[in-house]
C-alpha positions in Angstrom: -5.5 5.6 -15.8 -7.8 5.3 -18.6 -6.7 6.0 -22.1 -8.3 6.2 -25.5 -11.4 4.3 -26.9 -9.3 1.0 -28.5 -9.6 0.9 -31.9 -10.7 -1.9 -33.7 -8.5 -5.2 -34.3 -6.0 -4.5 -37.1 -6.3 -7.3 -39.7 -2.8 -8.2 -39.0 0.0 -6.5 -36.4 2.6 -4.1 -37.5 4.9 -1.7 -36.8 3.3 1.2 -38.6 0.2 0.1 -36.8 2.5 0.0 -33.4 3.3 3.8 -34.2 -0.3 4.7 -34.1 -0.7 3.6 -31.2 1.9 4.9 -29.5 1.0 8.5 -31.2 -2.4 7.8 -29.5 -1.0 6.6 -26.1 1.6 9.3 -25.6 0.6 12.1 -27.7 2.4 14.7 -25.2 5.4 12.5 -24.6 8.6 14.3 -25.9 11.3 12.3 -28.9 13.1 10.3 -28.6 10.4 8.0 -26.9 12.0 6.0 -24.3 11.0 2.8 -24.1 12.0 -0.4 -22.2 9.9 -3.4 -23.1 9.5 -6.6 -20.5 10.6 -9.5 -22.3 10.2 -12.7 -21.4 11.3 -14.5 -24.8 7.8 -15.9 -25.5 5.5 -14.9 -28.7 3.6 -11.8 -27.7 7.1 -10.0 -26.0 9.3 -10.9 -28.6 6.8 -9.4 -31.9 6.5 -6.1 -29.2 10.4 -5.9 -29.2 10.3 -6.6 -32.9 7.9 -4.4 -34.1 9.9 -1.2 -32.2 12.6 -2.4 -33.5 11.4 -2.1 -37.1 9.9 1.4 -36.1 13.5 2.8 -34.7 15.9 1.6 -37.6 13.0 2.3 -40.4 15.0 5.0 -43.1 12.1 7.4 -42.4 10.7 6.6 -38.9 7.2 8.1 -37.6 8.4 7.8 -34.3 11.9 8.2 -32.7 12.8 6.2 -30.0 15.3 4.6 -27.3 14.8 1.4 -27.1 16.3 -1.1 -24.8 14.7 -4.3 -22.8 14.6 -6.1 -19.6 14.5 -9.7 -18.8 13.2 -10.8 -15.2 14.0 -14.4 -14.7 12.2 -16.0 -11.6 14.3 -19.2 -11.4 11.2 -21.4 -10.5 11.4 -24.1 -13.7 14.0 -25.7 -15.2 13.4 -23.4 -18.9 14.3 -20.1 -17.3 17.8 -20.3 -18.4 16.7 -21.1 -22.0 14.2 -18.1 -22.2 17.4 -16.3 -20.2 19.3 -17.6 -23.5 16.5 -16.6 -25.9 16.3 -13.0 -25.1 20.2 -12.2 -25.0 20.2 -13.9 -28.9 17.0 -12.0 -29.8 18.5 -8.6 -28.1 21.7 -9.0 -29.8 19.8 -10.0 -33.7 17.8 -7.0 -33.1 20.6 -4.3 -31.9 18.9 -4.4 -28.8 20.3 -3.4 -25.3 18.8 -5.9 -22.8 19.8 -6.2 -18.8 18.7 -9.6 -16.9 17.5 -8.9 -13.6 16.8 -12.1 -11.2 13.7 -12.6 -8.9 13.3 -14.4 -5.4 9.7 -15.5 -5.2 9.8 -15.6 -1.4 7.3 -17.2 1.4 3.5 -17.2 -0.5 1.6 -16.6 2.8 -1.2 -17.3 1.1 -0.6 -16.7 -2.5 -0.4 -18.5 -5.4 3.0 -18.9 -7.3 1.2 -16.8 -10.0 0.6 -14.0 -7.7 4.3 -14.2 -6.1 6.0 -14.2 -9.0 3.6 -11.2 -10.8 4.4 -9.3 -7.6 8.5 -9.9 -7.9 8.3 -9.4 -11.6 7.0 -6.0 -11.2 8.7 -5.2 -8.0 11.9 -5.5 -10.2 10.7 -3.4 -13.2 10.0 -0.4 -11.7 13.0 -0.6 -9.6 14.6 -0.9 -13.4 13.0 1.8 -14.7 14.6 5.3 -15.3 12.9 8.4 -14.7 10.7 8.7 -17.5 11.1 5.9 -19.3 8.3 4.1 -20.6 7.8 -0.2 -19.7 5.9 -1.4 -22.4 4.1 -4.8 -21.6 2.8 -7.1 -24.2 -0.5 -8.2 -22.7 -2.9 -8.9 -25.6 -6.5 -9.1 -26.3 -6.9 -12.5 -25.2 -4.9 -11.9 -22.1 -7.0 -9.0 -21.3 -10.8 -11.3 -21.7 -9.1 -13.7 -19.0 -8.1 -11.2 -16.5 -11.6 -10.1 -16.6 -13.0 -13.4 -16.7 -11.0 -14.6 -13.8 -12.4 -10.8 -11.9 -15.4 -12.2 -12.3 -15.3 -16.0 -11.1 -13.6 -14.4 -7.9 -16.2 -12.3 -7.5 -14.2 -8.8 -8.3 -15.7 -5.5 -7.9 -15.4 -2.9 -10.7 -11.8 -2.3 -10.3 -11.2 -5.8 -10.5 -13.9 -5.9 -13.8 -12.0 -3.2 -15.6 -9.0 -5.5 -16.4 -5.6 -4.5 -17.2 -5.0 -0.6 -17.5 -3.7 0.4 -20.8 -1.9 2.8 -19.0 -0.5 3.5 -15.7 2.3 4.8 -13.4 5.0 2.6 -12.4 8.4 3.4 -10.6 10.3 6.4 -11.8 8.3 6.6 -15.0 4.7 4.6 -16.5 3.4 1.3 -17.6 2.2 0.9 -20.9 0.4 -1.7 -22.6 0.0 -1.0 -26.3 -1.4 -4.6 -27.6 -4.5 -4.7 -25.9 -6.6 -4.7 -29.4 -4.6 -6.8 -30.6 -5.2 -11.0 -31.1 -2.5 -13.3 -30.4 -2.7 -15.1 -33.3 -2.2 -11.6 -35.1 1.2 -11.4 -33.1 2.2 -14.9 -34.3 1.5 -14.1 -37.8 3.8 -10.8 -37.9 6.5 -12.9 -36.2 6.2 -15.4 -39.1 6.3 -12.9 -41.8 10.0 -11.8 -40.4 10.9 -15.4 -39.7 11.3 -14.9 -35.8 11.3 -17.7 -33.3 10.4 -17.5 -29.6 10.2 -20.3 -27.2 7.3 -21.4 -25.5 6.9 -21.6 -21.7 5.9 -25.0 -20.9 4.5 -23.9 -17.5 1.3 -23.2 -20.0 0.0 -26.7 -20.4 -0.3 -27.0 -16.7 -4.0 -26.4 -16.0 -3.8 -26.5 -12.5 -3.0 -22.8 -12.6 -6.2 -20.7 -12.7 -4.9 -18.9 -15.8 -3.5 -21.8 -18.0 -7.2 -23.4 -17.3 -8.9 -20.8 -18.8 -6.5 -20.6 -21.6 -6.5 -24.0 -22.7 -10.0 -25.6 -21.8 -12.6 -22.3 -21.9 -11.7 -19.8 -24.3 -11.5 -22.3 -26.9 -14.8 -23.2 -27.1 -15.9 -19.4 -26.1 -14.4 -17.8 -29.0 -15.6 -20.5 -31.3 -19.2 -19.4 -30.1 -18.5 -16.0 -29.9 -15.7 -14.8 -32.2 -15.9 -11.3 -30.8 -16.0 -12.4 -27.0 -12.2 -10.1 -26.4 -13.4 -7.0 -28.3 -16.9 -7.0 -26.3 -15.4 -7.9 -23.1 -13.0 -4.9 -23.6 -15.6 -2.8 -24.2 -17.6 -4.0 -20.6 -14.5 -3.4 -19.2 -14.2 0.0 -20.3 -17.3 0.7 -19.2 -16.4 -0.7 -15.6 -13.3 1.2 -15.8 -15.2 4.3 -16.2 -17.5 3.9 -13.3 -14.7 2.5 -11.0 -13.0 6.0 -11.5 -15.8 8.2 -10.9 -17.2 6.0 -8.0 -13.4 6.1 -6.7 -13.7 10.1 -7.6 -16.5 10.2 -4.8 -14.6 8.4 -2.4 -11.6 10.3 -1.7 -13.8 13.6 -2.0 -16.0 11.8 1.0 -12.5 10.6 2.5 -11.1 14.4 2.4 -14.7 15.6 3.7 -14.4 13.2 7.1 -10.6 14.2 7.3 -9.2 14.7 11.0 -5.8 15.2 10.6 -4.8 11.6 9.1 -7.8 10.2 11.3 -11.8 9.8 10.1 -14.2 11.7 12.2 -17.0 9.2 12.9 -19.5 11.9 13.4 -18.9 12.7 9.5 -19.1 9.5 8.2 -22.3 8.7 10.4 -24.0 10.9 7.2 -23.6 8.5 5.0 -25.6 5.7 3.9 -23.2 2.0 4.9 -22.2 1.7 0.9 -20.7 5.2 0.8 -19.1 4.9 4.4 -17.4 1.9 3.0 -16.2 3.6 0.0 -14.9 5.9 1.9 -13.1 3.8 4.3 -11.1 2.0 1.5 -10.3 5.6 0.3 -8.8 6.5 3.6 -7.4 3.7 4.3 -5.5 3.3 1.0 -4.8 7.0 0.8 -2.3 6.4 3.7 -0.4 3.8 2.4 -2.1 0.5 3.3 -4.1 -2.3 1.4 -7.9 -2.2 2.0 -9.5 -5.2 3.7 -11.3 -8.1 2.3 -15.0 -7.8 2.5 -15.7 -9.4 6.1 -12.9 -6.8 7.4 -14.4 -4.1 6.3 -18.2 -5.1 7.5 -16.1 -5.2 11.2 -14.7 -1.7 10.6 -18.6 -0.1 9.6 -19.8 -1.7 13.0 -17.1 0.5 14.6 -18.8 3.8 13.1 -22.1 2.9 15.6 -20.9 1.5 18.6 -21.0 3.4 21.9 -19.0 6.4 22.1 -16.9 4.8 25.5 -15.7 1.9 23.0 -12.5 1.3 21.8 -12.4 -1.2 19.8 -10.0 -2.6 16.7 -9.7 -4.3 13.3 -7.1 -6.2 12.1 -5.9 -7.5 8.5 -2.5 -8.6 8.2 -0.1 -6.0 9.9 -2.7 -3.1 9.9 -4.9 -1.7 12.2 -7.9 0.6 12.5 -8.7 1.8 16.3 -11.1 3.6 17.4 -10.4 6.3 19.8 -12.5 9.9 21.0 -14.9 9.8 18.1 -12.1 9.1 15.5 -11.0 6.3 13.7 -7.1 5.6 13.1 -5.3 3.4 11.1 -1.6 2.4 11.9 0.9 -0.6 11.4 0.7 -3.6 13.3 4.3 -3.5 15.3 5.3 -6.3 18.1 4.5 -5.3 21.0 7.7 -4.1 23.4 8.9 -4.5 26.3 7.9 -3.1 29.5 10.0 0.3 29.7 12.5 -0.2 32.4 12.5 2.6 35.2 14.6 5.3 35.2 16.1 7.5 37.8 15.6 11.0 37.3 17.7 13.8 38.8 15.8 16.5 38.1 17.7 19.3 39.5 20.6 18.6 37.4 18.5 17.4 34.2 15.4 19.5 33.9 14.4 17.3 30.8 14.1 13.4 30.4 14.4 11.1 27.4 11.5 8.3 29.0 12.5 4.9 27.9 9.0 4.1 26.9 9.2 7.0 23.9 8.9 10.6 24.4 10.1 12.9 27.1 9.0 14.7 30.6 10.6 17.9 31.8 10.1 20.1 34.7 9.6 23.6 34.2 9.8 26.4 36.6 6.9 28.5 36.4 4.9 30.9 38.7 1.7 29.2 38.3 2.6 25.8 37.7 0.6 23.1 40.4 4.2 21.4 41.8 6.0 23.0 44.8 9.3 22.2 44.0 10.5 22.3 47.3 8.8 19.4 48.2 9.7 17.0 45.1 12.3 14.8 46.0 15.9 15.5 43.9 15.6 11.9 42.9 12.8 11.1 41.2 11.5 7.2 39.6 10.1 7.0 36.5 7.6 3.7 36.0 4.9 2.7 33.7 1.2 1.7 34.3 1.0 -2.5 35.0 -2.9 -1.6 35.4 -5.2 -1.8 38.4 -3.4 1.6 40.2 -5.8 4.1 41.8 -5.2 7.2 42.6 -6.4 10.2 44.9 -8.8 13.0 43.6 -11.7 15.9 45.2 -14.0 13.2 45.2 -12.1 10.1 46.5 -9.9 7.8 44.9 -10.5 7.0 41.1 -8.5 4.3 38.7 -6.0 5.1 36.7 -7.8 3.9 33.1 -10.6 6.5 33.6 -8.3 9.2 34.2 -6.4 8.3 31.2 -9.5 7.9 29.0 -11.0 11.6 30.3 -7.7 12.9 29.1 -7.9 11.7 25.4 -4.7 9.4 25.9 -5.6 6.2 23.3 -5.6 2.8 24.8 -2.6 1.5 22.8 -0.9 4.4 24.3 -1.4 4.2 27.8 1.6 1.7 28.8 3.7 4.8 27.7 2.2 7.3 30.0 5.1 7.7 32.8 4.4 7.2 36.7 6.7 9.7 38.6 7.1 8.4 41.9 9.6 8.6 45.0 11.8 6.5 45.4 11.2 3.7 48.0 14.0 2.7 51.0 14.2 -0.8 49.8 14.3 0.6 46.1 11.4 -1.7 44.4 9.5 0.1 42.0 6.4 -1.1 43.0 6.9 0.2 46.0 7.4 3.6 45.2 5.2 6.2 46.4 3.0 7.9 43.0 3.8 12.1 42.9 3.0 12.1 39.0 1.2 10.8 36.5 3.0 12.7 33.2 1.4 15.8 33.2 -2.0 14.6 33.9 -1.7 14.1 37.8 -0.9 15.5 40.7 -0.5 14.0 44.2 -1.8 16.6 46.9 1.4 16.5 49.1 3.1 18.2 45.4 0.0 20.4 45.2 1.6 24.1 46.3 -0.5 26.2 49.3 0.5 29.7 49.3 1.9 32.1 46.7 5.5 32.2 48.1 6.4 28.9 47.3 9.1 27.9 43.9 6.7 26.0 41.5 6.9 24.5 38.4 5.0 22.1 36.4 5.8 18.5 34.6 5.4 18.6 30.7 4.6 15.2 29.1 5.5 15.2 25.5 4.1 11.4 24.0 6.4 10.3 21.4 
């Protein structure tokens, strides 16, 4: 979410200054603002805290607030309990209320510690957050310049380039980070004017994060070249910003456009030229709940839009799927596969519908056209499930079971599911069970009724 144009670096950071900003940020927001700010006991946090502290006990204050803070500690170097300790004597200086919450950085499967730990820390804050509160961040200028410069090196695309919103939903109530314009060395200085401490995180000098690298051994000589590198940067990333939400705009209207129920219809989407059908595939995809592919992934899910129209093929990234089935893609989770449904014995005279232990249900209804003679289905009845390979009978000889399944729409994932209705054999061995059924897809002809005098009814196959 995209906020005002940021206003040029104040000469020095301060609360009045703060106010401003906020005024800007949250013009519409009703007093008292409440605001929670994520502290972490280090520079830029603790002149945030400070500076709204100032603002709420000032004798006439252009802003009233509730202010409290939380602490996430991610037990992962020795110094966590000292910032722990840091914050709870900062909180109780300042008349602050503060809660501690902890963070398990669990398995990385792939992820740096960085990542892990962003994803915990922020897990936990919104879960902290009240409905509409406000978590205020304390990300500053510089921070902002090596987000986008990391983007960049890892070849980010315009989301990516746009940095760190300034503002943005989160939880029960929004993210805010106000300091953006502002240097950290401007931060430092207001914390030395009111004779503040913090305590440095010593994880900083180790360069062998991506983060700390660019920190310590680029910027340096990048500012000293160019002074101004954070403002213009900002302002590229604005720009990227911009385009990002009007290209994203597109998408979802392109997304909405190809809708088929939650499915894309591939006939739509054939329109397009292969840069908007991508666009409009991480619209879809993300607009039901599920992160978007890495860029070989998504090349495999345009060859899908072109294949022939008999295929059914699939991607997969991580526990997601995209299928393609009867000129529609869909996208689902990844589950482990089951079990082979057991059979069940059906008495259907007694028990007109059945629960199938493969997911759904079958019933027999009576009814006066319906294509079973009832008098000749068996009063027990076996229920089995496809093990592939069957055949069965039809006008024009015998057929396999897949093509009958495919004619009638049924997807291939689903296909194990559809239940065999069979009669029960002397010895009692499912596979040697004579077929009557398949769901309500099949009949055999010794079910089929021949005159109009007969008791009929009809199965009714309800997938789950």
């Amino acid at each position: 979410m995209s906020g005002p144009a940021f206003p040029a670096p104040p000469r020095c950071f301060d609360a009045p200054w703060l106010a401003q900003r906020l005024k800007a940020l949250l013009p519409a927001a009703p007093q008292p603002l409440r605001l929670c700010v994520a502290l972490s006991g280090g520079a830029d946090s603790t002149a945030l805290l400070a500076a709204l502290q100032a603002l709420r006990d000032s004798p006439r204050p252009p802003l009233r607030l509730a202010l409290r803070a939380v602490h996430v500690d991610h037990h992962l170097q020795a110094a966590s309990m000292a910032f722990r300790a840091q914050c709870r004597r900062l909180c109780q200086a300042l008349g602050v209320p503060l809660s501690v919450r902890d963070a398990r950085v669990g398995s990385l499967a792939g992820r740096s510690v960085e990542e892990a730990a962003r994803e915990a820390r922020y897990r936990l804050l919104a879960a902290a957050l009240r409905p509409g509160e406000v978590l205020l961040t304390a990300q500053h200028a510089e921070d902002q310049l090596e987000t986008v410069l990391l983007q960049l090196l890892r070849g980010g695309g315009l989301a990516g380039l746009a940095g760190m919103a300034e503002r943005a939903a989160l939880g029960a109530g929004e993210l805010l980070r106000p300091l953006l314009p502002v240097s950290g060395a401007s931060l430092r200085a207001y914390l030395a004017a009111r004779g503040l401490r913090w305590i440095e995180d010593p994880s900083n000098a180790q360069t062998r994060f991506d983060r700390n690298y660019l920190r310590s051994q680029v910027l340096p000589p990048l500012l000293a070249r160019w002074p101004a590198a954070a403002q213009t940067v900002a302002r590229s990333a604005r720009h990227a910003a911009q385009a990002d939400a009007s290209a994203r705009g597109q998408a979802q209207r392109d997304a909405d456009a190809a809708a088929d129920g939650p499915d894309l219809a591939l006939t739509v989407l054939r329109r397009w030229a292969p840069a908007r059908q991508q666009a409009a595939l991480r619209a879809w995809i993300t607009g039901q709940g599920y992160a978007v592919p890495d860029e070989r992934r998504l090349a495999e899910l345009l060859r899908l839009i072109d294949l022939r129209e008999d295929a059914t093929p699939r991607v997969q990234w991580g526990s997601v799927q995209v299928r393609r089935h009867a000129g529609r893609l869909c996208v689902q989770a990844v589950t482990q596969a089951p079990p082979p449904p057991a059979p069940q014995h059906w008495t259907w005279r007694s028990h007109r519908r059945l629960v199938l232990a493969g997911g759904g249900t079958l019933a027999l209804k009576s009814d006066p056209w319906g294509d079973v003679d009832l008098a000749r289905l068996p009063a027990q009845l076996l229920l089995t499930y496809r093990l592939g390979g069957e055949r069965v009978a039809g006008p024009a000889g015998h057929r396999d079971v897949k093509s009958l399944l495919r004619e009638a729409g049924i997807p291939a994932w689903q296909r194990a599911r559809v239940p065999f209705v069979c009669a029960p054999s002397a010895v009692g061995k499912a596979q040697e069970a004579r077929l009557l059924a398949i769901g309500d897809l099949w009949i055999a002809a010794e079910l089929q009724p021949d005159g109009f005098d007969t008791q009929r009814g009809r199965f009714i196959w309800q997938p789950q």
